[in-house]
N, C-alpha and C positions, 0 to 999 in steps of 0.2 A: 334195161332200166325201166322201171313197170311207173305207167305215171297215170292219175287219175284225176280226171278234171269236170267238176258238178257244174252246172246252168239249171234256169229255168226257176228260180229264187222270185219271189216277190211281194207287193203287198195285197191282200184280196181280203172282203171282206164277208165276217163269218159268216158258212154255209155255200162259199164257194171254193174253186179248185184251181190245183194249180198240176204240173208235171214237170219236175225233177230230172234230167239228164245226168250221167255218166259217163264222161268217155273216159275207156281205159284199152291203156297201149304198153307194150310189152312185158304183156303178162300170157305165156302162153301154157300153163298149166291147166293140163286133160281132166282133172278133176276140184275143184273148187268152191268156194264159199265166199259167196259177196253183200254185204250188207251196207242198208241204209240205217246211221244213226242218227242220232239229232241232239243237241245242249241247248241248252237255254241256259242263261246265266241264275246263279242260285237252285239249279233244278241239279238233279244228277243225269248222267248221262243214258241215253236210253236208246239199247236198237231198236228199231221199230220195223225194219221189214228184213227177210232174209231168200237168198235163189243159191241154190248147189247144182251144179253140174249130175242131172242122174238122180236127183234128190227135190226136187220140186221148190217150194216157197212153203214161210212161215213169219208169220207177224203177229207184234206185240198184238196184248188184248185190248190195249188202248186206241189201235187202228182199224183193227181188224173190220172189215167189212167198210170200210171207207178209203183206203191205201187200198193200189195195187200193185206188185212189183214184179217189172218181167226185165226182158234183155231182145238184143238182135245182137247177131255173131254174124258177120258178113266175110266171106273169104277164108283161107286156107288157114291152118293153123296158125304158119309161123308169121302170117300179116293178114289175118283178122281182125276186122275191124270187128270191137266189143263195146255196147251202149247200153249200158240199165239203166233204167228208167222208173218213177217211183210215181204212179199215178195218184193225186191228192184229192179225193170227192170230201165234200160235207165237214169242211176244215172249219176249225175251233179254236179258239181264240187260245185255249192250251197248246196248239199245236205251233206257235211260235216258237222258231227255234232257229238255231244254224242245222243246218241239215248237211251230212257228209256220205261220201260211198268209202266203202271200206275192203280191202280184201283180209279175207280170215286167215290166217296159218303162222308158222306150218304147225305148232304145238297140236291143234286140233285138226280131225279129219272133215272132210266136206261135210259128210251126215253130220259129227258130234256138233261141227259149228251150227248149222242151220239149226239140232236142235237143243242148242244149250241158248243161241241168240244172244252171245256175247255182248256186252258193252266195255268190257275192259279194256284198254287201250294196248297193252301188254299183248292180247291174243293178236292181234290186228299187224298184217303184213304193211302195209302201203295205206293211205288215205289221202285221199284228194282237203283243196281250201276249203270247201264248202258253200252253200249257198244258202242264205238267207230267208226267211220264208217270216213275216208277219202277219196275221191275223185279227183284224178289228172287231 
């Protein structure tokens, strides 16, 4: 049962940062794609950060150079502990949004996901509530 649960939401005002948690639990798939999306109401949905297993990171050009998105994998396969995490510098009042983690598949492979950066709801295996993030 693969569950994913986002923290670290808040409100900060433009030009400051904030860091986004993930914890994800039983998901123990050797090769993968996980990303951070985000909605805003009225906007469309948009990924904004992506990590593959063996395939590095990629982020919208709307973040890029201000987001950064890693992980810690702690422990043995089948009970590691999995944390991605979405660093937020030099946040922008656009960047209000619900912010989610997401795991990609299986339609798409780890690469094709990272670099197509899916927003469709359709590709997306599991997703967490989400967490909140406003910008003044």
């Amino acid at each position: 049962h693969v569950q994913l649960v986002e923290s670290g939401g808040g409100s900060v005002q433009a030009g400051g940062s904030l860091k986004l948690s993930c914890v994800i639990s039983g998901y123990t798939y050797k090769t993968y794609c996980i990303e951070w999306f985000r909605q805003a109401p009225g906007k469309e949905r948009e990924a904004v950060a992506g990590i593959a297993s063996a395939a590095g990171t990629s982020y919208a050009a709307s973040v890029k150079g201000r987001f950064a998105i890693s992980q810690e994998i702690a422990g043995s396969q089948d009970n590691a502990k999995h944390t991605l995490y979405l660093q937020m510098n030099s946040l922008k009042p656009e960047d209000t949004a619900m912010y989610y983690c997401a795991t990609v598949g299986p339609r798409l492979s780890a690469i094709e996901a990272l670099t197509i950066m899916t927003s469709e709801m359709y590709e997306y295996n599991v997703w967490g509530q989400g967490t909140q993030v406003t910008v003044s």
